[in-house]
C-alpha positions in Angstrom: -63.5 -45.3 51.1 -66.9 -44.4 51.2 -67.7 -40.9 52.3 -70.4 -38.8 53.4 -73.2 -37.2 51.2 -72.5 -34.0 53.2 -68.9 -34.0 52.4 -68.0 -30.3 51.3 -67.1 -30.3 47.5 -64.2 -27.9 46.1 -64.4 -27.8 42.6 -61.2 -25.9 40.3 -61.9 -25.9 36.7 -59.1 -25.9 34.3 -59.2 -23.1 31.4 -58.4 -25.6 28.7 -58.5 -29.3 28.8 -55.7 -31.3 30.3 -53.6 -34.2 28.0 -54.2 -37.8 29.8 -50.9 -37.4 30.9 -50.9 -34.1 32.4 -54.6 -35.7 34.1 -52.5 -38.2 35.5 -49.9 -36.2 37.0 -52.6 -34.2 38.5 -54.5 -37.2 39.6 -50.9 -38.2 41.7 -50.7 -35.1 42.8 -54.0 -34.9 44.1 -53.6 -38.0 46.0 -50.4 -37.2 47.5 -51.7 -34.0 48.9 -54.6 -35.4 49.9 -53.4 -38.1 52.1 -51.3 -35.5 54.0 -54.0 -32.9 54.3 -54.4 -31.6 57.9 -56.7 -29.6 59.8 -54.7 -28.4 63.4 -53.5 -31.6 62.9 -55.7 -33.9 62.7 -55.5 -36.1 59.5 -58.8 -35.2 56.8 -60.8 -37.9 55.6 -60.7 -36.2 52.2 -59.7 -37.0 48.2 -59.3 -35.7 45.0 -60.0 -36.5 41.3 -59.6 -35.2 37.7 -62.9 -35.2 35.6 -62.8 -34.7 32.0 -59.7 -34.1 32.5 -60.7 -30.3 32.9 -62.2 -30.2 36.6 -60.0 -31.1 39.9 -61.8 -31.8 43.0 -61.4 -32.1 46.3 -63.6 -33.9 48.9 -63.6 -33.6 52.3 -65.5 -35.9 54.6 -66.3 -33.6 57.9 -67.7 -36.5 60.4 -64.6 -36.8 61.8 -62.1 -33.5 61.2 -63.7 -30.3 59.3 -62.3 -28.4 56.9 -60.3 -25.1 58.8 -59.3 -21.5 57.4 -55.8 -22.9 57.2 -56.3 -26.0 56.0 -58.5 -24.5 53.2 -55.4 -22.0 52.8 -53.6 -25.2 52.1 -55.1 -26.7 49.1 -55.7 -23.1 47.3 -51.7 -23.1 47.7 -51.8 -26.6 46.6 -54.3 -25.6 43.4 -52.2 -22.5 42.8 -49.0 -25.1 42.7 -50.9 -27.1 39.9 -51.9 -24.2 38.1 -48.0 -22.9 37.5 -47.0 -26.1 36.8 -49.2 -26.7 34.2 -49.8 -23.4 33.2 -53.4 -23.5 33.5 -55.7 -21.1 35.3 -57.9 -22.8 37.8 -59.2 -19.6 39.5 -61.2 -17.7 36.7 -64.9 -18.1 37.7 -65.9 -16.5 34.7 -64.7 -18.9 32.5 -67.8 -21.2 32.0 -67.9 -24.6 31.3 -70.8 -26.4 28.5 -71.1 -29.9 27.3 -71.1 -30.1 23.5 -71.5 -34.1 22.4 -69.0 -35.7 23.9 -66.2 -32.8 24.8 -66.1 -30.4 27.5 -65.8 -26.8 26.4 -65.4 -23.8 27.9 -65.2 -20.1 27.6 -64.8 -16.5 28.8 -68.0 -15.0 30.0 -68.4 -12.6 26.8 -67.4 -15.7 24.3 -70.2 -18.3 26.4 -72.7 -15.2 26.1 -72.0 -14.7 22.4 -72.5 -18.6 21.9 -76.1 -17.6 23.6 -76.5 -14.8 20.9 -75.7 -17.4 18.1 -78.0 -20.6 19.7 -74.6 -22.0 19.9 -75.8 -22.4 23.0 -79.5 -23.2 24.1 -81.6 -23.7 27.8 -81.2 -27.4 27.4 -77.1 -27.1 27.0 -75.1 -28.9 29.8 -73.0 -26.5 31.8 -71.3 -27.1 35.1 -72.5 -25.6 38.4 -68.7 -25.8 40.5 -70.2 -23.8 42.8 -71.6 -26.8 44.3 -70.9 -27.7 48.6 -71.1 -31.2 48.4 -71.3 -34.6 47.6 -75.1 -34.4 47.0 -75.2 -31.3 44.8 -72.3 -32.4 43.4 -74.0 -35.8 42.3 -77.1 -34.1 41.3 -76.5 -30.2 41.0 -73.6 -30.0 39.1 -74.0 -31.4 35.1 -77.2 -29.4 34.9 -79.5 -27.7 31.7 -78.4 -23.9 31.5 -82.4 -23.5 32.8 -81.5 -25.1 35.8 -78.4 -23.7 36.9 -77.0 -20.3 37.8 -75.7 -19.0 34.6 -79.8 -18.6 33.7 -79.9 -15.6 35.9 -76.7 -14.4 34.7 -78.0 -14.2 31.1 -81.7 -14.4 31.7 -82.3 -11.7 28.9 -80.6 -13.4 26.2 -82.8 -16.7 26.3 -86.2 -17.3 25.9 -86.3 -20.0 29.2 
């Protein structure tokens, strides 16, 4: 299914990184409640998908139905599902994601901005933007350098950009 590069983006980031099974579960879930995802009833062109097995997003293709208050109300119950059922916390925007080699790490805003202190973390670290709106910024906004993305102006002071 080919959708949209305007397609509005949800991204829920998981506090600590989900087992391939528990990925896979998600992954079933994501497309069960996708493919029955309504807008005052009209059927959303929209998907999900696990990705490092740490992020869950959802996709919605607006050309033909857009995305409504209550249909938006919808998949946050849907998220808040997962997140019991898992026992994971997908709503804490404060915990920040960074690439280090190959894993996906992430931490508490005080614990990312110590990494800073240390040079743990640098201005050319990875770190996720999953405040991204769609399928464009998602595809080219969202792995970005620290320099590039928000968190810069969040800890502008302890870098030397």
């Amino acid at each position: 299914m080919e959708f949209s590069q305007h397609s509005r983006v949800w991204i829920y980031q998981s506090d600590k990184k989900l087992t391939d099974q528990e990925a896979l579960q998600i992954q079933s879930a994501l497309n069960n409640f996708t493919t029955g995802w309504t807008a005052h009833n009209h059927q959303l062109r929209a998907k999900g998908e696990v990705r490092y097995n740490r992020f869950l997003i959802l996709i919605v293709d607006e050309s033909q139905a857009g995305a409504t208050g209550c249909s938006i109300d919808k998949s946050v119950h849907f998220m808040k599902e997962v997140e019991q059922h898992f026992s994971i916390n997908l709503f804490d925007r404060f915990n920040l994601a960074y690439r280090e080699g190959e894993e996906i790490l992430s931490l508490p805003r005080h614990a990312f901005e110590e990494q800073l202190k240390q040079g743990k973390i640098n201005t050319e670290t990875i770190v996720y933007n999953n405040m991204v709106q769609n399928l464009t910024e998602l595809e080219t906004k969202w792995e970005v350098p620290f320099k590039n993305s928000w968190h810069i102006q969040l800890f502008r002071d302890l870098v030397n950009a």
